[in-house]
LUMLUM-885987 format. One record per residue (C-alpha): residue number from 0; residue in three letters; x, y, z. Coordinates in steps of 0.001 Angstrom, whole numbers. Example, Ala and Ser with C-alpha at 12.3 -4.5 7.8 and 13.67 -1.06 7.14 Angstrom:
BEGIN
NODE, fipa, baza, px, py, pz
NODE, 0, ALA, 12300, -4500, 7800
NODE, 1, SER, 13670, -1060, 7140
END
This chain:
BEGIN
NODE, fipa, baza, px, py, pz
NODE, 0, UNK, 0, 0, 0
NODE, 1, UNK, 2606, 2327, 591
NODE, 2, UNK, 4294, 2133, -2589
NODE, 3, UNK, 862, 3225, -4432
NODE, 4, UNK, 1365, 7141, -3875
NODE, 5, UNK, 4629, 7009, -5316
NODE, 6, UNK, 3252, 5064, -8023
NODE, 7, UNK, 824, 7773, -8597
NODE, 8, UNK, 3394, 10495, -8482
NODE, 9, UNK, 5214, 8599, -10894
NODE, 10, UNK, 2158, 8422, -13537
NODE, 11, UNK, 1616, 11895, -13113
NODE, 12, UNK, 4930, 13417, -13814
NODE, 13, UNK, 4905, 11175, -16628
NODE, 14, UNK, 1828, 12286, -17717
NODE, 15, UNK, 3165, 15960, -17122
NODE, 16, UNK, 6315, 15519, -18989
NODE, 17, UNK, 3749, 13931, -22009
NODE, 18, UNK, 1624, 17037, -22194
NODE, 19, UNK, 4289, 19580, -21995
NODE, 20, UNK, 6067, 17584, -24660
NODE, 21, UNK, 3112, 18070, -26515
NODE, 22, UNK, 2579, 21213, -25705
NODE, 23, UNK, 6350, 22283, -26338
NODE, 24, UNK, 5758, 20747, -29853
NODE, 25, UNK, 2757, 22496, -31017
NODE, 26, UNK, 3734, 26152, -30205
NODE, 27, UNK, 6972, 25504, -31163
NODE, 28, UNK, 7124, 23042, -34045
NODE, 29, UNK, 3422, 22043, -35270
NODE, 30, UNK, 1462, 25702, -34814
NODE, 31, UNK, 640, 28022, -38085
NODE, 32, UNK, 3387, 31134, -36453
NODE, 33, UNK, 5799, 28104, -35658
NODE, 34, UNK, 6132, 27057, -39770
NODE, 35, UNK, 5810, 31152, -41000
NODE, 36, UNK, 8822, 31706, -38974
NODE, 37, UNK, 10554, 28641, -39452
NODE, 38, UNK, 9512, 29909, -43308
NODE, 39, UNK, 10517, 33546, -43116
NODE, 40, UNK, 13810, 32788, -41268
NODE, 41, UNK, 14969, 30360, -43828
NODE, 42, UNK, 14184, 33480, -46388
NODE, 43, UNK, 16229, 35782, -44857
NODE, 44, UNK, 19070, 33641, -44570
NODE, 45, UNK, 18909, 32806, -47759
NODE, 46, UNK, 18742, 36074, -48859
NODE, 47, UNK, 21556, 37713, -46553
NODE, 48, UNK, 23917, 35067, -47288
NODE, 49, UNK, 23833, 35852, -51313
NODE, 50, UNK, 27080, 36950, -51223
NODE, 51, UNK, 29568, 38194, -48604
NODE, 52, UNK, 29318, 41928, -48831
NODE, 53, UNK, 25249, 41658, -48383
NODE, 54, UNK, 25969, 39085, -45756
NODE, 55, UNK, 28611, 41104, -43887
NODE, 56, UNK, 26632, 44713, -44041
NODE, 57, UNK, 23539, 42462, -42371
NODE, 58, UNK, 25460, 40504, -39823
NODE, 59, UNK, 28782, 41196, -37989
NODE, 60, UNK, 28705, 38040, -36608
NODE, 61, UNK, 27105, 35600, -38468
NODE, 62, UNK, 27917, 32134, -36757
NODE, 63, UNK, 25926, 33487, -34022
NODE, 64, UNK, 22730, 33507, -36570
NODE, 65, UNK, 23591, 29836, -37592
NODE, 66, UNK, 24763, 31471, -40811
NODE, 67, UNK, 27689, 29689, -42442
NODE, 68, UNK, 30349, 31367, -44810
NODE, 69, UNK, 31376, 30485, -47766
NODE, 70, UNK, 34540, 31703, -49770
NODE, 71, UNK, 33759, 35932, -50435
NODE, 72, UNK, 32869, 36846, -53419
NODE, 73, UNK, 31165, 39987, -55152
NODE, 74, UNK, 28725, 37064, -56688
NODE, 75, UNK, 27730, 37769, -60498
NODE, 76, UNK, 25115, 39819, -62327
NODE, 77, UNK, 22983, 37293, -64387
NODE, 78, UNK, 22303, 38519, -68310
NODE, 79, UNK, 18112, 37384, -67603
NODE, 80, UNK, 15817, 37410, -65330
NODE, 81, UNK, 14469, 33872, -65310
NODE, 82, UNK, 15985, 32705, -62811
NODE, 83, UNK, 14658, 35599, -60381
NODE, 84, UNK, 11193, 35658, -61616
NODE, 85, UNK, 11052, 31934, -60878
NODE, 86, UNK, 12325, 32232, -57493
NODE, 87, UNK, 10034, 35013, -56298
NODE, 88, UNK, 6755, 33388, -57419
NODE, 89, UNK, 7805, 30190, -56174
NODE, 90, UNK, 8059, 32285, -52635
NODE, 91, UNK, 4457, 34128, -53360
NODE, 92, UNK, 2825, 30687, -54166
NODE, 93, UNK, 4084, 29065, -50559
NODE, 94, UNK, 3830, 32844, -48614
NODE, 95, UNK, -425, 32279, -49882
NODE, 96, UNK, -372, 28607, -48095
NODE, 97, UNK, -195, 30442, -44784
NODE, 98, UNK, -3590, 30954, -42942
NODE, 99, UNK, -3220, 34674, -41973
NODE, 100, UNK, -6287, 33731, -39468
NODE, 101, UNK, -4102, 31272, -37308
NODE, 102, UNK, -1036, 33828, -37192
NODE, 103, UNK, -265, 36463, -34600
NODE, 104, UNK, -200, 39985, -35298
NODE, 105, UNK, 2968, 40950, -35959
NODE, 106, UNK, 3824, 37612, -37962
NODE, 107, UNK, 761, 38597, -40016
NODE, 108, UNK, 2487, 42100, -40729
NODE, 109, UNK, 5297, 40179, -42255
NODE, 110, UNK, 3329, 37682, -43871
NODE, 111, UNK, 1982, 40843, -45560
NODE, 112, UNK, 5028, 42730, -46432
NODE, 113, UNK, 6422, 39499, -47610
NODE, 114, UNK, 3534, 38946, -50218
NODE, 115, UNK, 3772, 42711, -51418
NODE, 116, UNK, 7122, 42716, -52087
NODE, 117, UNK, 7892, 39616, -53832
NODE, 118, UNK, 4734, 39747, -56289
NODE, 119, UNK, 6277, 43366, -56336
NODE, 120, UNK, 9683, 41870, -57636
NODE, 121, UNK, 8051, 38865, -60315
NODE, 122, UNK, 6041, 42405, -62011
NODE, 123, UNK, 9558, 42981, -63374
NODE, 124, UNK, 9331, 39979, -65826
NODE, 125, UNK, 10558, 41042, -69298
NODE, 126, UNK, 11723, 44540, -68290
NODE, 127, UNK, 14727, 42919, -66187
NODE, 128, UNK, 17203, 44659, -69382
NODE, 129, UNK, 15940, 48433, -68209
NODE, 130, UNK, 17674, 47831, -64673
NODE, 131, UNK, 21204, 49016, -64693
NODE, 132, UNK, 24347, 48494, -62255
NODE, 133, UNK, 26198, 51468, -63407
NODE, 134, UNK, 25018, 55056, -63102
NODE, 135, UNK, 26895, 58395, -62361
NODE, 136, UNK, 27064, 58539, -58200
NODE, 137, UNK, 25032, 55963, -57666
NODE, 138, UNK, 26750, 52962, -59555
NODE, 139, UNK, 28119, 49977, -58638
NODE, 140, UNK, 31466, 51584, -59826
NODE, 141, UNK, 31549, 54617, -57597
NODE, 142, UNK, 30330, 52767, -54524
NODE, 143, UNK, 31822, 49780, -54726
NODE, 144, UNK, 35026, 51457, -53218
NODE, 145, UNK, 33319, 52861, -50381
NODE, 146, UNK, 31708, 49784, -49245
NODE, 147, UNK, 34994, 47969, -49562
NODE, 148, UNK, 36795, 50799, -47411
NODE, 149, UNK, 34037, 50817, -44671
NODE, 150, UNK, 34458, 46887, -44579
NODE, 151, UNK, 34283, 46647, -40584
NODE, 152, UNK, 36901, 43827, -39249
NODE, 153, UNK, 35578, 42440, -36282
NODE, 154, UNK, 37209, 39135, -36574
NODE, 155, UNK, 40491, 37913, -38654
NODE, 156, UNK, 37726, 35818, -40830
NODE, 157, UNK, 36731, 39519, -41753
NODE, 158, UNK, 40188, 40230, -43189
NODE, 159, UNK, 40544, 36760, -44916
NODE, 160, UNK, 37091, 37758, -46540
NODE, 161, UNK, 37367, 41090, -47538
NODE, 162, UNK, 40961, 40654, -49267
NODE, 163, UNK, 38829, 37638, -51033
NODE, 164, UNK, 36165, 40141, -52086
NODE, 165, UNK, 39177, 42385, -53478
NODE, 166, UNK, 40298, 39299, -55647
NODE, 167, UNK, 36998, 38608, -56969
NODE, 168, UNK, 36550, 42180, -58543
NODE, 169, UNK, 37343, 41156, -62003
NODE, 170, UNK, 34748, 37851, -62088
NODE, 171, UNK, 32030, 40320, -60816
NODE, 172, UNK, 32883, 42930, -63416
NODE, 173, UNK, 32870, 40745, -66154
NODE, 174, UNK, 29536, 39703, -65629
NODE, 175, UNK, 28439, 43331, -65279
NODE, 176, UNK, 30147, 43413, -68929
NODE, 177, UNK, 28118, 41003, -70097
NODE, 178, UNK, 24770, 42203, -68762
NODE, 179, UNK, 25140, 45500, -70804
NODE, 180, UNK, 25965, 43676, -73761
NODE, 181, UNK, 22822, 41769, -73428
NODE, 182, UNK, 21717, 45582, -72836
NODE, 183, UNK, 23280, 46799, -76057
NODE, 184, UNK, 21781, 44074, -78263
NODE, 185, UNK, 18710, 44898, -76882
NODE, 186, UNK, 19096, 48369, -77823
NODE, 187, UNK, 18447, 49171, -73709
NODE, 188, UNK, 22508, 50473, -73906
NODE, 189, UNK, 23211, 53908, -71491
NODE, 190, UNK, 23419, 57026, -73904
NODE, 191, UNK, 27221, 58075, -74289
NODE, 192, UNK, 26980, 61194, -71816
NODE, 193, UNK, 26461, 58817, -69288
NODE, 194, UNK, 28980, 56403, -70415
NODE, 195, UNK, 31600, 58959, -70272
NODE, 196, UNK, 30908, 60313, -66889
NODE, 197, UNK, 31198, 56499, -65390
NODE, 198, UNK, 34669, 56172, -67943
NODE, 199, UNK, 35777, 59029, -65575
NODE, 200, UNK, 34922, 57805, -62114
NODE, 201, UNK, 36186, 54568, -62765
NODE, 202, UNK, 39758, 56605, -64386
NODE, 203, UNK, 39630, 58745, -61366
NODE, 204, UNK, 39957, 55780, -58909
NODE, 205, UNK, 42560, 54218, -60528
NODE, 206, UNK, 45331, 57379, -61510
NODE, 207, UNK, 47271, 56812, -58551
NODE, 208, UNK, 47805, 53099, -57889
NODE, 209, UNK, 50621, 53999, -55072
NODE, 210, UNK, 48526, 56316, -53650
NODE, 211, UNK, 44856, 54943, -53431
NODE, 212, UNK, 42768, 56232, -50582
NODE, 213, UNK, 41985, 52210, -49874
NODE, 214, UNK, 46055, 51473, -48468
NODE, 215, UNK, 45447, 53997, -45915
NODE, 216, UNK, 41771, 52789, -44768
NODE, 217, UNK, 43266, 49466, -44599
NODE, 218, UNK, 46054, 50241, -43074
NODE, 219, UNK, 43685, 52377, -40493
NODE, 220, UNK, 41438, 49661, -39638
NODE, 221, UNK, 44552, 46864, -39288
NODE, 222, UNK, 45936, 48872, -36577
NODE, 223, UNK, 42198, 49559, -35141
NODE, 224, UNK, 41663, 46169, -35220
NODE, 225, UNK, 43762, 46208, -32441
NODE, 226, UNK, 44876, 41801, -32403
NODE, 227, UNK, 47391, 41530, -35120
NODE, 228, UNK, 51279, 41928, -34139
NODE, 229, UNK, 52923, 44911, -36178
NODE, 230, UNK, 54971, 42027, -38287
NODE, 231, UNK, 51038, 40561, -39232
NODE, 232, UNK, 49876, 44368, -40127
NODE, 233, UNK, 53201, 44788, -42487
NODE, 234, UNK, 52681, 41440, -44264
NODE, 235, UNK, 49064, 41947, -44886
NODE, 236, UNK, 49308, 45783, -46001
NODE, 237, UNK, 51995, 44445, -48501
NODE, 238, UNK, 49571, 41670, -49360
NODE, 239, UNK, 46599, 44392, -49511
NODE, 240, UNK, 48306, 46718, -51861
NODE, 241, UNK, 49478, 44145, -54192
NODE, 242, UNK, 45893, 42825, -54839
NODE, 243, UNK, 44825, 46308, -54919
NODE, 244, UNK, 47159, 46684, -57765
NODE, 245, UNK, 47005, 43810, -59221
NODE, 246, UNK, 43578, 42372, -58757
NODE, 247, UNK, 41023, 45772, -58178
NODE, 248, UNK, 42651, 48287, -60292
NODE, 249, UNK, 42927, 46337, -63599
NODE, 250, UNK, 39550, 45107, -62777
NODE, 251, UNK, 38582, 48603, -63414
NODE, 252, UNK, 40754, 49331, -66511
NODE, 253, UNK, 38743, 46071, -67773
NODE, 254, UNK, 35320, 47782, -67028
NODE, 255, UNK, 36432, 50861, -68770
NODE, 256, UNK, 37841, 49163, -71814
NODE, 257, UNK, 34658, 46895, -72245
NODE, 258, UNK, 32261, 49647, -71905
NODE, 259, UNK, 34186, 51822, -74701
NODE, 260, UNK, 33519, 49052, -76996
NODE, 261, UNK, 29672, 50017, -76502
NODE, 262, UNK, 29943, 53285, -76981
NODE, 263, UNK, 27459, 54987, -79380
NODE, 264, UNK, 25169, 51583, -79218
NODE, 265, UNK, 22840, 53735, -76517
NODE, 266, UNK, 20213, 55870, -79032
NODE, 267, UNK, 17922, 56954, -76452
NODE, 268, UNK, 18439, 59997, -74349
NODE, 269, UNK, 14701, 60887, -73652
NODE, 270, UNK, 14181, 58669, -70751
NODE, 271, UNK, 12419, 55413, -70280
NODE, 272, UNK, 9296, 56385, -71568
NODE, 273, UNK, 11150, 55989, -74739
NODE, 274, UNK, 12008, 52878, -74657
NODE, 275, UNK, 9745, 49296, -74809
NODE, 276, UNK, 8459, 48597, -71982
NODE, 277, UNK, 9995, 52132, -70251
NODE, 278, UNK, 6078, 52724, -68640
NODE, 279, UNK, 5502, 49609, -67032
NODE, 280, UNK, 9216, 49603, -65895
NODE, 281, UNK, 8473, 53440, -64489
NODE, 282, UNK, 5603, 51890, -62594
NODE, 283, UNK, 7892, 49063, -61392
NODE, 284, UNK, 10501, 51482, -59781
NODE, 285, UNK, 7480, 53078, -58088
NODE, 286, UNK, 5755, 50073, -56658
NODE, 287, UNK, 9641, 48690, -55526
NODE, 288, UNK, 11705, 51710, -54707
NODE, 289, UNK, 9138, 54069, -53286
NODE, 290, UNK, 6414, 52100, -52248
NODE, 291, UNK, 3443, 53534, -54238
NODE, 292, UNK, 1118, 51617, -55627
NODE, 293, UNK, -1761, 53860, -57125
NODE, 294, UNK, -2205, 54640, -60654
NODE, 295, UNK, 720, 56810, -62385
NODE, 296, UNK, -2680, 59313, -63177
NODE, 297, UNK, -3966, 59663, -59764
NODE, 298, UNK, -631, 60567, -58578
NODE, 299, UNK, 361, 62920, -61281
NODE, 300, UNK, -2935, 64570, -59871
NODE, 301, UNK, -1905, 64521, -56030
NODE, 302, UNK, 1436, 66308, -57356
NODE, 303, UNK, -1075, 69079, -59090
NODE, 304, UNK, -2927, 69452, -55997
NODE, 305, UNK, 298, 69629, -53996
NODE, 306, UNK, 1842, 72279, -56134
NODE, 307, UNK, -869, 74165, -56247
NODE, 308, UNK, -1170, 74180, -52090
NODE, 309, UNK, 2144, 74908, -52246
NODE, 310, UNK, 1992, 77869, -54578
NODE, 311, UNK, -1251, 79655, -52772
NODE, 312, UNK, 870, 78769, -49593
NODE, 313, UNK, 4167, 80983, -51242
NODE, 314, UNK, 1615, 83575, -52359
NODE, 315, UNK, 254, 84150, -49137
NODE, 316, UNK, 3530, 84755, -47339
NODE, 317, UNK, 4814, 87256, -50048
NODE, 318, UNK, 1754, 89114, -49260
NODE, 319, UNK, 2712, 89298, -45381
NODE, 320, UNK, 6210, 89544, -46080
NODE, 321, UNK, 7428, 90861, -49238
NODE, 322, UNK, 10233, 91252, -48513
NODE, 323, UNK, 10917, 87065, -48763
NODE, 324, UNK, 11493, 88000, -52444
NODE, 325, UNK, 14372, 90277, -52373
NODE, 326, UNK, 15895, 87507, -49832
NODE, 327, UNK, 15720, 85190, -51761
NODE, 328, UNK, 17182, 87136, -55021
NODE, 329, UNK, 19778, 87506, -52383
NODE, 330, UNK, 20230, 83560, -52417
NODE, 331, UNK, 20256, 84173, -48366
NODE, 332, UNK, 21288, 80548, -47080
NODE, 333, UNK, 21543, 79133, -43670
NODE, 334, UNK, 24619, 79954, -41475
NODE, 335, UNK, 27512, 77259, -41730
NODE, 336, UNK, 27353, 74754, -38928
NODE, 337, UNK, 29607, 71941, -38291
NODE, 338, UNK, 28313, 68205, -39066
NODE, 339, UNK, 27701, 67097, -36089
NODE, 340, UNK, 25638, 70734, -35077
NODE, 341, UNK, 23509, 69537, -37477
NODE, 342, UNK, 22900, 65987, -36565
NODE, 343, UNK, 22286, 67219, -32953
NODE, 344, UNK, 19465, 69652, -34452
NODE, 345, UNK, 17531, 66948, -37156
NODE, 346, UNK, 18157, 64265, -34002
NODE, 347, UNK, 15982, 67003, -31943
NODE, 348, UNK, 13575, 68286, -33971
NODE, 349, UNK, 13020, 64460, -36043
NODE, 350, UNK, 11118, 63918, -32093
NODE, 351, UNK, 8197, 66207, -33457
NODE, 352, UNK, 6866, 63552, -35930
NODE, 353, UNK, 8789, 59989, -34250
NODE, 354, UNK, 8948, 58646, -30937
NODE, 355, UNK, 11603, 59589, -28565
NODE, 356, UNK, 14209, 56867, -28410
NODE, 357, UNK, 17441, 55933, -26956
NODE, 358, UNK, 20462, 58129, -28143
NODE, 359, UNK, 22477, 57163, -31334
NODE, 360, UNK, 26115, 56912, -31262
NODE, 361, UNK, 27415, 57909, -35208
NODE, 362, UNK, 30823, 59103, -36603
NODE, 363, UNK, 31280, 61900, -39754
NODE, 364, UNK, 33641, 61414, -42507
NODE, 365, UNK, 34855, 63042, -45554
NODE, 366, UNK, 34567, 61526, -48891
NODE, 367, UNK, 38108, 60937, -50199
NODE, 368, UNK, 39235, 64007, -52602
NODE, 369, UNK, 39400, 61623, -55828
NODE, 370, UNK, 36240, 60814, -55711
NODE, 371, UNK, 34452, 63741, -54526
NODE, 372, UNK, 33043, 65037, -58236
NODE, 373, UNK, 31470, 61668, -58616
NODE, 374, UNK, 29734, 60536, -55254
NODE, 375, UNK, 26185, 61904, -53978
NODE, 376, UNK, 26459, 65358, -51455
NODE, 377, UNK, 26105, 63236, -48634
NODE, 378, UNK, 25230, 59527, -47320
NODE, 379, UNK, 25172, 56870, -45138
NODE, 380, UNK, 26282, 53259, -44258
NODE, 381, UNK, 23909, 51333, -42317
NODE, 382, UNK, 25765, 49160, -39390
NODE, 383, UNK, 24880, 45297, -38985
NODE, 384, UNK, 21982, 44280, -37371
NODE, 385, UNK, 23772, 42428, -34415
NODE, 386, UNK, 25431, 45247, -33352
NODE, 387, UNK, 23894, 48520, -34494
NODE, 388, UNK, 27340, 49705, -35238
NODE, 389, UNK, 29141, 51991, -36869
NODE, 390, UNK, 26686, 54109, -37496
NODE, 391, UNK, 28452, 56543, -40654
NODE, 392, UNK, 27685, 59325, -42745
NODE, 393, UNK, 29834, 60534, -45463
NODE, 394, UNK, 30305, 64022, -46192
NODE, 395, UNK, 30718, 65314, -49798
NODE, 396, UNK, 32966, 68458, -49419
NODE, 397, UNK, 33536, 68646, -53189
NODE, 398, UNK, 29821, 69223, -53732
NODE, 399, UNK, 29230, 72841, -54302
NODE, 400, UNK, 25625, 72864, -52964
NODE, 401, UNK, 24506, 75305, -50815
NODE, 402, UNK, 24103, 75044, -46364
NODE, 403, UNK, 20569, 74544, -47087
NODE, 404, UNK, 20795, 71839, -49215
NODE, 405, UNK, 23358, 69641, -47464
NODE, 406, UNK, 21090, 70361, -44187
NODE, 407, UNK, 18256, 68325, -45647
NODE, 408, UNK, 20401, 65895, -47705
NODE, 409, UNK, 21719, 64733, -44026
NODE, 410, UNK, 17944, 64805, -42610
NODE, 411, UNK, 17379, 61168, -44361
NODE, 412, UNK, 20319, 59475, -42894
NODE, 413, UNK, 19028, 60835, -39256
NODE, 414, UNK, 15678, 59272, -39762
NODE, 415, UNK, 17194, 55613, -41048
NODE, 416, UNK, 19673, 55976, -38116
NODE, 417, UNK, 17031, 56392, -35180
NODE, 418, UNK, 16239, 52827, -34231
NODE, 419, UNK, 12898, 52032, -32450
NODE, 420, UNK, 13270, 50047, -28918
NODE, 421, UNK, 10511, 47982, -27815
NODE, 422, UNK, 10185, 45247, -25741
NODE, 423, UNK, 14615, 45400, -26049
NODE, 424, UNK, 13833, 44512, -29354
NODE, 425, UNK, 15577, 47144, -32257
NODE, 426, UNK, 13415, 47954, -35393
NODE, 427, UNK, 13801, 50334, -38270
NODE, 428, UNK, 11547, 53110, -39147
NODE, 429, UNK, 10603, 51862, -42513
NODE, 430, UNK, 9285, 53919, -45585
NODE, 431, UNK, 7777, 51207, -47217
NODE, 432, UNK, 3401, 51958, -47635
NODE, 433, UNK, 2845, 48579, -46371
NODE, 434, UNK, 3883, 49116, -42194
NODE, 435, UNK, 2268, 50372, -39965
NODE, 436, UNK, 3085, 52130, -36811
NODE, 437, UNK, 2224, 48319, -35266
NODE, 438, UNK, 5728, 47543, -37245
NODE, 439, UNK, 7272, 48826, -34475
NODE, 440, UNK, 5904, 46691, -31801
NODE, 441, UNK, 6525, 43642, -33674
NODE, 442, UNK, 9295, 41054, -32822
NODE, 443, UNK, 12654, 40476, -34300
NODE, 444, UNK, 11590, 38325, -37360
NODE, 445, UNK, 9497, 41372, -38461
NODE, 446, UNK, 12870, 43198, -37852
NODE, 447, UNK, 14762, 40676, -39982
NODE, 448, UNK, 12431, 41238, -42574
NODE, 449, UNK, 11665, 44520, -43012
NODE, 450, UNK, 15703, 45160, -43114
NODE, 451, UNK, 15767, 42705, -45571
NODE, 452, UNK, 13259, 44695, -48146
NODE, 453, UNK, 14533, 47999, -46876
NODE, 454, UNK, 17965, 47112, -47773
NODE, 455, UNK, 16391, 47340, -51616
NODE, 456, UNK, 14688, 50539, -51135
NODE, 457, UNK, 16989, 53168, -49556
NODE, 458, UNK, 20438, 53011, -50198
NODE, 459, UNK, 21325, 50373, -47861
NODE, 460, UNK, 23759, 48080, -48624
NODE, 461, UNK, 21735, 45746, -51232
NODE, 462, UNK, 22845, 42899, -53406
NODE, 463, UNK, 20734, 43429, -56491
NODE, 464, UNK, 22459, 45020, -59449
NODE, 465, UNK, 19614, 47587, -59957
NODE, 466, UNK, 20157, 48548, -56339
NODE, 467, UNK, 22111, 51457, -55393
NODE, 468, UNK, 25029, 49472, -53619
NODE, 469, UNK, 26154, 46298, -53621
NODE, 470, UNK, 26907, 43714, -56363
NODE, 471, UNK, 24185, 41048, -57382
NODE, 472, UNK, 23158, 37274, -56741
NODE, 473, UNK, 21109, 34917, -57947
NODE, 474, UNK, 17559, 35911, -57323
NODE, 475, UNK, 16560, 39502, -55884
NODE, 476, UNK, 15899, 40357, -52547
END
């Protein structure tokens, strides 16, 4: 008899154990929000992981993600879009099998930005040709350098990769070759303006091999680095500059060369609208780098409507001060302020329209004198996800643009570089139409994901060729 209550016990812990096995299972393994995540994660690893710049931009310490490496390359630029098309309609087609009934709020938020932007991305279809990786400022060519010099080194795999990505310059700007060739044929070539003006940024990189701003950035971030003897630093600056010379450099004597055997096959110089296809590619661009989705007419009439506000609004005030008019004759500007004065004023006032948050740690640089006619007036890297660091803005001193116009080119970096805290959970302010203020409320797979798509939409390091900043893979993302 006595050994009947401990039999009991027994059956009940085991029955305990059972049901939490169970239970452990379902929420975890079995539920509706258990397979979307388990979906979405194995998305954006997938997508992060398309090549080692994207990768390392998104994740300073990838391991921790149970994200492998592979050897670092640039990746390629693919001459169609098949391949791409396929891919994001394959992800649409098993996004729609979720039950947006049996998920949770925020995973529902996700499930719907997912949907958007991938049908968004298939739209492109047979207009793939009108993308293009090289553009004055904005090109591959003129930011690729950048990117490479801001490559953070938080471990000595960093180092290993990044001289890797310096050796695989040439592979990645062949295949940008070939792309406008299949461009060219297609009569979809850049006009020969344009193709001068990227001739000269790529020339203006190169003039001084002995001399290029990337030794001393390297050099800069060996001894930062801070775990490498002074014998390690020597070797690997000697290693550094001879890829630089003999790997980057004639990679972009190559690009040159290739592209001046196009020259003259680029007819159009009226814009897209000129060319096949140029609308519904306009409408593309839109949908995927601005986030509107209404009719082309309806918002050519909300511009009207605006401009017209805005005239009656200009009208008014030179009634009440006329004197506005003879200012501005004057071309009175604001007063000069340093950088960081005017960081600390956009980080104050930005709290009229956005939550307060935490304080933001970020460094100003210069953009380096040789490249100063080519890059934009001002802009900025965003720092890995894991760590939320460095946070930098470049500063275009070669720009002659006036205090008021570098004051709001710097606004937009301020906005992308205020992160939301909830829950001790970090999200982005996102301008994409599609999230809502619940966005930022949401957990870190919503986080994940809407850096993901950001990363495609405002300058942030991206891995599409169309994209303002890094090289291509694959599929888009």
């Amino acid at each position: 008899m006595s050994n009947r209550p401990k039999f009991t016990a027994a059956i009940l812990a085991f029955f305990l154990i059972i049901c939490f096995t169970f239970s452990w299972l379902f929420s975890h393994v079995f539920s509706e929000n258990a397979r979307f995540e388990n979906f979405a994660e194995s998305i954006f690893e997938k997508e992060v992981s398309g090549n080692a710049l994207n990768l390392h931009y998104s994740l300073a310490y990838p391991e921790k993600q149970g994200i492998s490496r592979t050897r670092a390359t640039l990746g390629t630029i693919h001459p169609n879009n098949e391949k791409a098309s396929a891919q994001c309609q394959e992800y649409v087609k098993k996004l729609k099998k979720f039950s947006q009934s049996k998920l949770s709020t925020s995973n529902r938020l996700t499930l719907d930005l997912l949907l958007l932007y991938y049908h968004t991305e298939a739209s492109l279809g047979d207009n793939y040709l009108l993308e293009e990786p090289l553009s004055p400022s904005l090109g591959i060519q003129a930011q690729l350098p950048v990117l490479l010099a801001e490559y953070s080194f938080y471990t000595n795999q960093d180092i290993t990769d990044y001289l890797n990505l310096l050796c695989s310059t040439k592979e990645y700007f062949q295949s940008i070759l070939a792309f406008e060739q299949t461009k060219s044929d297609a009569g979809f070539f850049m006009c020969d303006e344009t193709l001068e003006r990227i001739q000269d940024q790529c020339r203006a990189f190169i003039q001084n091999p002995d001399s290029n701003y990337m030794l001393e950035i390297f050099s800069q971030k060996l001894k930062a680095y801070g775990k490498l003897s002074e014998k390690d630093q020597e070797q690997l600056n000697l290693t550094h500059k001879q890829i630089l010379k003999e790997k980057v450099l004639p990679a972009y004597q190559t690009l040159i060369e290739g592209l001046e055997q196009l020259r003259g096959t680029g007819k159009n110089t009226g814009g897209l609208v000129n060319f096949s296809g140029g609308k519904e590619y306009y409408q593309y661009l839109l949908k995927s780098q601005v986030g509107i989705y209404i009719p082309v007419e309806k918002l050519e009439k909300r511009l009207t409507q605006q401009l017209s506000t805005d005239s009656q609004e200009i009208s008014e005030l030179l009634k009440q001060h006329p004197q506005l008019l003879t200012l501005l004759n004057e071309k009175m500007d604001l007063p000069d302020m340093e950088p960081t004065r005017v960081m600390e004023l956009l980080e104050k006032n930005i709290q009229q329209d956005f939550p307060s948050t935490a304080s933001v740690d970020f460094e100003i640089r210069s953009v380096h004198k040789s490249m100063e006619e080519f890059l934009s007036p001002a802009f900025y890297l965003t720092p890995p996800m894991d760590t939320g660091a460095p946070n930098v803005i470049y500063i275009n001193h070669g720009r002659q643009i006036s205090n008021l116009e570098l004051f709001t080119t710097k606004a937009s970096p301020v906005i992308f570089t205020r992160p939301f805290i909830s829950d001790d959970k970090v999200h982005p302010i996102s301008g994409i139409s599609s999230i809502t203020a619940d966005t930022w409320k949401a957990g870190p797979l919503m986080w994940k994901v809407t850096r993901m798509i950001m990363q495609q939409i405002i300058c942030l390091p991206a891995p599409y060729p169309h994209r303002k900043l890094l090289p291509a893979r694959d599929f888009p993302g």
